[in-house]
C-alpha positions in Angstrom: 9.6 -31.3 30.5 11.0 -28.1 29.3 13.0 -27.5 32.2 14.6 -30.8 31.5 15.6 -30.0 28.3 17.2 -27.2 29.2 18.9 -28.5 31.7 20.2 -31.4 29.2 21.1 -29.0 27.0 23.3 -27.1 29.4 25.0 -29.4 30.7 27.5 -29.7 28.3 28.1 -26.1 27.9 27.3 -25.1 31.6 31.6 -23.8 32.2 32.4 -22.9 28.9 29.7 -20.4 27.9 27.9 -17.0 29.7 24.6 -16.3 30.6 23.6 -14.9 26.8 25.1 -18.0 25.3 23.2 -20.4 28.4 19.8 -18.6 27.9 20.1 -19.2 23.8 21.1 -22.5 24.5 17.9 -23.4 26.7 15.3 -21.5 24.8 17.0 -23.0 21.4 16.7 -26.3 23.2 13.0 -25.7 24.4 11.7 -24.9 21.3 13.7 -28.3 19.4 12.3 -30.8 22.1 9.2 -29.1 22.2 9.1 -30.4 18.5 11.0 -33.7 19.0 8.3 -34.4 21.5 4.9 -33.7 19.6 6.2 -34.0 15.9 9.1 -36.0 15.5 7.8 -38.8 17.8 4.2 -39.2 15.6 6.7 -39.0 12.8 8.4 -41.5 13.4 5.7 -43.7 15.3 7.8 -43.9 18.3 6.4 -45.1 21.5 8.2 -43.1 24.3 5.5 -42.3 26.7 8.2 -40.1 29.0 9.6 -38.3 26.2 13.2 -39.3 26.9 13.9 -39.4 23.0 12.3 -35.8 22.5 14.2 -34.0 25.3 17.5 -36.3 26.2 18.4 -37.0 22.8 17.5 -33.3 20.7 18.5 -31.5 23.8 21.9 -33.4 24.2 22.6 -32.4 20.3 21.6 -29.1 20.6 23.6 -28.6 23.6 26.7 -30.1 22.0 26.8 -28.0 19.4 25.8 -25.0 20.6 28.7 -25.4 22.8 31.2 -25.4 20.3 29.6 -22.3 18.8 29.0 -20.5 22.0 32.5 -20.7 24.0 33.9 -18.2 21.6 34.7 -15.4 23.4 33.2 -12.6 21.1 30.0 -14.5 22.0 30.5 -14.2 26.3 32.3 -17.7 26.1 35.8 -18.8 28.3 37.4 -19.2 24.9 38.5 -22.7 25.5 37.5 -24.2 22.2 38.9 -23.9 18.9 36.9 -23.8 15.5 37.7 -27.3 14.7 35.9 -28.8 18.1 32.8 -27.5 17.0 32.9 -29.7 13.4 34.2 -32.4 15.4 31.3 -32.2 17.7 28.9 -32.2 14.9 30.5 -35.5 13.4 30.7 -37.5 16.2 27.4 -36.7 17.2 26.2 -37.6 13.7 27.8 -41.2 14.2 26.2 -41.5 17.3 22.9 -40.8 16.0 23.3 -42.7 12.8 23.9 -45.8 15.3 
């Protein structure tokens, strides 16, 4: 499982960032769907036996933000963003998740 959520958090980010910005994203990750998976899930009474929630969903988020924070390139990212993608990210993954 936790090289699934690093994975899924990667994804989003995997041409855009370098291999600081890619290892902070998947041990950021890891530790966020490590919790998403034991505490959020009794917290919420969830029953997701495979964990998708925990790791597809937390991981996802984490990834697409990170993204938007990590391309800069003072960071070791390709520089493609700019500063407003990264807010943008953030609210359109907060309407997703508020669905």
């Amino acid at each position: 499982s936790g090289a699934v959520a690093g994975l899924v958090a990667i994804t989003p980010a995997c041409g855009f960032v370098g291999l600081g910005g890619a290892l902070a994203i998947g041990l950021l990750a890891g530790v966020i769907c490590l919790w998403g998976v034991h505490g959020l899930k009794k917290l919420l009474g969830a029953d997701d036996t495979l964990d998708v929630f925990g790791i597809h969903c937390l991981g996802g988020i984490i990834g697409a933000i990170a993204t938007g924070i990590l391309v800069d390139p003072a960071l070791g990212g390709a520089g493609r963003g700019r500063a407003g993608d990264t807010l943008a990210g953030a609210a359109g993954t907060r309407t997703i998740v508020s669905l």
